[in-house]
C-alpha positions in Angstrom: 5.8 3.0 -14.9 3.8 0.2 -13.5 3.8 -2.5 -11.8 0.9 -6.1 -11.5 1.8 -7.5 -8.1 -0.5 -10.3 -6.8 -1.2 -11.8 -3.1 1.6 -13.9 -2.1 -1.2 -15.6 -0.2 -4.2 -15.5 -2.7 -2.7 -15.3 -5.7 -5.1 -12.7 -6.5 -4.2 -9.1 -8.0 -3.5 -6.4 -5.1 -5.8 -3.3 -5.5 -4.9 0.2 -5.7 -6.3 2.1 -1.9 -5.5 3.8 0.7 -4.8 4.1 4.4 -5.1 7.3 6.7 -2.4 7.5 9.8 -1.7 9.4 12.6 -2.2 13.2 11.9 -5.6 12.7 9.3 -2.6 12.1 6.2 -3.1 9.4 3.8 -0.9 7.2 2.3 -1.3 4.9 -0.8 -1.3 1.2 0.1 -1.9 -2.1 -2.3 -4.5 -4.8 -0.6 -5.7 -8.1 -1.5 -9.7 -8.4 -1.9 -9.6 -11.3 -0.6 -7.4 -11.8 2.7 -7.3 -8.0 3.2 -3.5 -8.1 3.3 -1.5 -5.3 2.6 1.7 -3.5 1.7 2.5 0.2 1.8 5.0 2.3 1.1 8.5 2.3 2.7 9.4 3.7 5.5 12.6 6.1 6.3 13.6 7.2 9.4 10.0 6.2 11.0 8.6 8.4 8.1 6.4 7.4 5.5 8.3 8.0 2.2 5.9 9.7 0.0 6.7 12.0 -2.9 5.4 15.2 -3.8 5.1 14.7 -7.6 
């Protein structure tokens, strides 16, 4: 599956990266080039969701 978001903001396509937290463990995020926004993935229970696919 995919998905083309853009920047709410920008109107710009987000970018694939990623962001380390607590612990050294990464997590994949989508950012703006421009603004530097970003959104990553949900959490549950203060967890990041992630999946081990």
């Amino acid at each position: 599956m995919s998905v083309n978001a853009q920047c709410g903001k920008c109107n710009i396509p987000l970018e694939n990266d990623f962001l380390t937290i607590n612990g050294g463990e990464k997590v994949q995020i989508s950012k703006c080039p421009s603004c530097e926004g970003k959104i990553k993935s949900p959490l549950c229970c203060g967890e990041d969701m992630s999946c081990a696919a």
